[in-house]
N, C-alpha and C positions, 0 to 999 in steps of 0.2 A: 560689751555691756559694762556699764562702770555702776559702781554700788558706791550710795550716796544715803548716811543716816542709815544703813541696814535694808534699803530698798534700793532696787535694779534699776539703773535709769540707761535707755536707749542712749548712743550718742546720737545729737539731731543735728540739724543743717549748719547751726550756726557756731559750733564746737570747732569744724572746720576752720573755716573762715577767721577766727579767732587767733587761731594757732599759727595761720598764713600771715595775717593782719603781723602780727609780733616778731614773724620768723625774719623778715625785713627790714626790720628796724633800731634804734638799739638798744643795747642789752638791759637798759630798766624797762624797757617799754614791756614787758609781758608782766613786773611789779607793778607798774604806772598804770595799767591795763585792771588789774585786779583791782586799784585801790580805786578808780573812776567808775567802777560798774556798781552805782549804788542801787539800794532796793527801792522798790516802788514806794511811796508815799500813800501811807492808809489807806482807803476808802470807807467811811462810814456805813456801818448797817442799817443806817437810818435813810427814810426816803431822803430824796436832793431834791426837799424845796425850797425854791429861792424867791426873791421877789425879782424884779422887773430889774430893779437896778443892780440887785447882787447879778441875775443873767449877764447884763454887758459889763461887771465887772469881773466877773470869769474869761467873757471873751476878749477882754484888755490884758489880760494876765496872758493869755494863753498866746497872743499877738507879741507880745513881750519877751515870752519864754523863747517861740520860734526865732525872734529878733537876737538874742542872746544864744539860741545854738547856730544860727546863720554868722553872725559874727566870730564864733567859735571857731567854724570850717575854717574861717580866711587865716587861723594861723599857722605857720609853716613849722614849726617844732611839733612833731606827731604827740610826746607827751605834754607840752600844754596843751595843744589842741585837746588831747583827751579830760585833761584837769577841767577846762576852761566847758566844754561841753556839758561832763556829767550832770549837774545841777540842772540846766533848763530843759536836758534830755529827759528827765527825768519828772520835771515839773511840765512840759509840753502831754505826755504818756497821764501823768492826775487830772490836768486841768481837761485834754480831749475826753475822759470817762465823766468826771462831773460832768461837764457841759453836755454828753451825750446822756446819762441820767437826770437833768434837770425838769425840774417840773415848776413852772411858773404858776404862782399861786397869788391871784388879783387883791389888790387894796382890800380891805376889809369896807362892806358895804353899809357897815353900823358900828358906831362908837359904844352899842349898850354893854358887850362882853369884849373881854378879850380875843384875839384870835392871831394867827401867824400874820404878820404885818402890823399889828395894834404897837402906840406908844403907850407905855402903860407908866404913869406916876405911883406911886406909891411911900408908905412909910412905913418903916421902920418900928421892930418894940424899943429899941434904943433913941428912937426921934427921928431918926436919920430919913431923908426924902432922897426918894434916887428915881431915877426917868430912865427907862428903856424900850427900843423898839426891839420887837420880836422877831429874828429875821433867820435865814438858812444861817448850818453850821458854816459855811466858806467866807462868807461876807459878815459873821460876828467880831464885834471888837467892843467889849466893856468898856474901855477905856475912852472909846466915842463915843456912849450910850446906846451899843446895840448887841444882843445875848440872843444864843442859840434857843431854836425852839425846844432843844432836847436839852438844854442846860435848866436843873431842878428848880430853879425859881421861874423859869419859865413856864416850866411845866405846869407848876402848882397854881399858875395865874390864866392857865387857860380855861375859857369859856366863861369867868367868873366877871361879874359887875362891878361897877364901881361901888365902893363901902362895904363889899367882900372883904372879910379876912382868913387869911389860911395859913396853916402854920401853928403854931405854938411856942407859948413862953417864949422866950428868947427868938427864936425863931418866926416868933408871928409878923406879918405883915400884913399893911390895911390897903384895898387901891382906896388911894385918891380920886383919879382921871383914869379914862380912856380916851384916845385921839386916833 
C-alpha cells in the first residue's frame, strides 16, 4: 500500500509496468518518464454543445493528435519518443471525452432571439459594434468572432431580441441583429 496526500492508494497494474518500461533503459529515462506524464487537460462542467461544424472540428483534431502519437512511436530514442508522445497522448485522451460527450445542437430555426448557434451584432455603451457567433466552449475563438455559450456575455444575450439591452452603465449592451 503506498500513501499518497494522507490516503492509501493500492499499487495497480500499471505501477508495474512502469518500473519495468525504465528498468531497461537509460538512466534519465525513469526522470524523462516522470516529466512526459502530463495531467489530463480539464473537462468542462458544462454540457458539450457543439454545433455541426465545431463536431468535425473535434474529430479533425483528434485524427491529428493520433497522427502526431503515431508519428511519435516511429522514434528510436525511448526519451524522445517519450517527450515527442506526451502532448498528443494526452490531447487524443480530451478530445475521445469531448467527442464522446458531444451533443450536437441544430442551426437555430429563427433569427427573433438569440440562441446557441445565433450571430448576434451588437453595441456597445462605449459605441463599439462587435459580431459574435454563439458556439461550444471547444470551438470558441474571440478573435474570429466566435464565444462560448458559457462565456458572460454570451450568456446575458440568450434568448433575448433584437433592440434588447442588457447590462448596465458601462457594461450595457444593445443587440443590433440576429442571424
Amino acid at each position: 500500500m503506498e500513501v499518497i496526500g494522507g490516503a492509501r492508494r493500492a499499487p495497480g497494474p500499471f505501477d508495474r509496468i512502469l518500473e519495468l518500461s525504465v528498468a531497461f533503459t537509460k538512466e534519465d529515462s525513469a526522470e524523462t518518464a516522470s516529466e512526459t506524464l502530463l495531467p489530463d487537460r480539464p473537462i468542462s462542467p458544462h454540457p458539450n454543445l457543439v454545433t455541426e461544424a465545431g463536431l468535425q472540428a473535434l474529430q479533425t483534431q483528434l485524427a491529428e493528435a493520433r497522427a502526431a502519437y503515431e508519428a511519435a512511436q516511429a522514434i528510436d530514442d525511448v526519451n524522445e519518443k517519450r517527450r515527442q508522445s506526451a502532448v498528443p497522448l494526452r490531447d487524443v485522451r480530451y478530445l475521445t471525452e469531448r467527442l464522446r460527450t458531444a451533443q450536437v445542437v441544430a442551426k437555430p430555426e429563427s433569427s427573433d432571439t438569440v440562441a446557441f448557434g445565433s450571430t448576434v451584432t451588437f453595441s456597445r455603451a462605449d459605441g463599439r459594434v462587435q459580431t459574435y457567433r454563439i458556439v461550444g466552449e471547444d470551438e470558441a475563438d474571440p478573435k474570429a468572432g466566435s464565444i462560448s455559450f458559457v462565456a458572460p456575455v454570451a450568456r446575458s444575450l440568450m434568448g433575448k431580441a433584437a433592440g434588447d439591452v442588457v447590462g448596465s452603465g458601462a457594461q450595457e449592451i444593445e443587440i443590433v441583429s440576429i442571424a
